[in-house]
N, C-alpha and C positions, 0 to 999 in steps of 0.2 A: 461545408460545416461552418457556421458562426459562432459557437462557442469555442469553450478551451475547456482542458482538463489541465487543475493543477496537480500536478506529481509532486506528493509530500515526500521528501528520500531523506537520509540519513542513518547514521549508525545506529544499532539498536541501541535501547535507554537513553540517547539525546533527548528524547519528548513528544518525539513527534506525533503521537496519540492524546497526549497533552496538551499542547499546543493547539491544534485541530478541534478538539472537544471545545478549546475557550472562544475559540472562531464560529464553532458550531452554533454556539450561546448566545453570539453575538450579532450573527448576521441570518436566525431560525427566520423572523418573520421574512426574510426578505425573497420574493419570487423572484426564479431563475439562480438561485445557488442549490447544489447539490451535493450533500454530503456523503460520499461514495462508501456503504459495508464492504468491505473485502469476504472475498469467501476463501477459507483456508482450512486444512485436512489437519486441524488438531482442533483441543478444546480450546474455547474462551479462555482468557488470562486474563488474569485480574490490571493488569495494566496495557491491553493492547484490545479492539474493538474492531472485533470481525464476528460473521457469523460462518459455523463451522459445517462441514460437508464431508461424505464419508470418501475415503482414495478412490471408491467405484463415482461415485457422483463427478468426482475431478474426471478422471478418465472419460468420462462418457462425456461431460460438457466440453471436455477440449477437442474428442472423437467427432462432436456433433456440430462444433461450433455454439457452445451456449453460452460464449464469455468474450463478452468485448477482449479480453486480456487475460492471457493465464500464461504463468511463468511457475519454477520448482526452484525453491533454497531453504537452504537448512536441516533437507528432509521432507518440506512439505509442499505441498500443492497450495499455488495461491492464485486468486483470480476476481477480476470486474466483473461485474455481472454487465450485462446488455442495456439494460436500462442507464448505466452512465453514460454509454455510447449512442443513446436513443435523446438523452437530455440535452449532449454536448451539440447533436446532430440539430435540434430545436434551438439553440440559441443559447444554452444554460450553464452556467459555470459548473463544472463538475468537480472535484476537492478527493483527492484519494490519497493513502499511503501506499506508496509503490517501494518495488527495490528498485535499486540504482541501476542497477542491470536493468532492467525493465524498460527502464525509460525510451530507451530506439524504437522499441516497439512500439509503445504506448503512442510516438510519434508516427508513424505509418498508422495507427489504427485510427489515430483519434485528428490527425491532421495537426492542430495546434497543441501543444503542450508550454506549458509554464511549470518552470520547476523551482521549487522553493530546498532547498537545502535547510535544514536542521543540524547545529552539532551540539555539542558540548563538551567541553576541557574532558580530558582522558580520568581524572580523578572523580567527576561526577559521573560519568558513563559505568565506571568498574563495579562499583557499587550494584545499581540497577540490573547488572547483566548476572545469569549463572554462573556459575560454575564451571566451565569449559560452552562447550554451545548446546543449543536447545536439543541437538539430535545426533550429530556425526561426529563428537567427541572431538571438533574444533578447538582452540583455544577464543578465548572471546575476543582478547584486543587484536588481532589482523581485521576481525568482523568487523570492530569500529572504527577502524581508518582505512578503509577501504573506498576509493574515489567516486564520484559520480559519473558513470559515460555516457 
């Protein structure tokens, strides 16, 4: 493999959706970057940019192997589709939001990984996040200081 996949991580509401989109803008014309959808077992959110796939769809793609990358947090099912693994495999920088947990893996699958860390002071993250967590009745702040491994 001669490319790399960079692993966007960070606490939720740091940016990293944000961040990503102005990179995205910035470097659209350029051949051999690839800006990686996530596929994930909830709806679209108005501040996070994946497309979504039903719990049987998760299932079957991780049963079958149809996901460069598939991991479970928060409740949901999340995963790379192939084609970022087919890009990286060609030579092409591939750009994705991962969790942090993820990342061992993402490095055995994908060979090279670069990981960019995203944070934000604890006063800017509270704000942006729910109310406890998106699904299993977490509290939000352990979610956003939670380390990279």
């Amino acid at each position: 493999m001669s490319g790399v996949l960079v692993a966007v991580v960070g606490p939720s509401g740091a940016g990293k959706d944000a961040l990503m989109g102005h990179a995205e803008a910035q470097l659209r014309p350029r051949d051999g970057v690839l800006f990686v959808r996530r596929l994930v077992t909830r709806a679209p959110g108005a501040f996070e940019d994946h497309d979504s796939i039903s719990e049987a769809e998760f299932a079957e793609g991780v049963e079958n192997d149809r996901f460069a990358l598939a991991w479970r947090a928060h409740g949901h099912g999340y995963a790379v589709p192939l084609s970022a693994l087919d890009a990286v495999r060609s030579g092409a920088i591939a750009v994705c939001n991962l969790s942090r947990n993820a990342v061992a893996e993402a490095e055995r699958a994908f060979g090279r990984v670069d990981t960019v860390l995203v944070t934000a002071p604890a006063d800017v993250i509270a704000p942006r996040l729910p109310k406890g967590s998106r699904a299993l009745g977490r509290p939000a702040e352990p979610r956003s200081r939670r380390p990279v491994r």
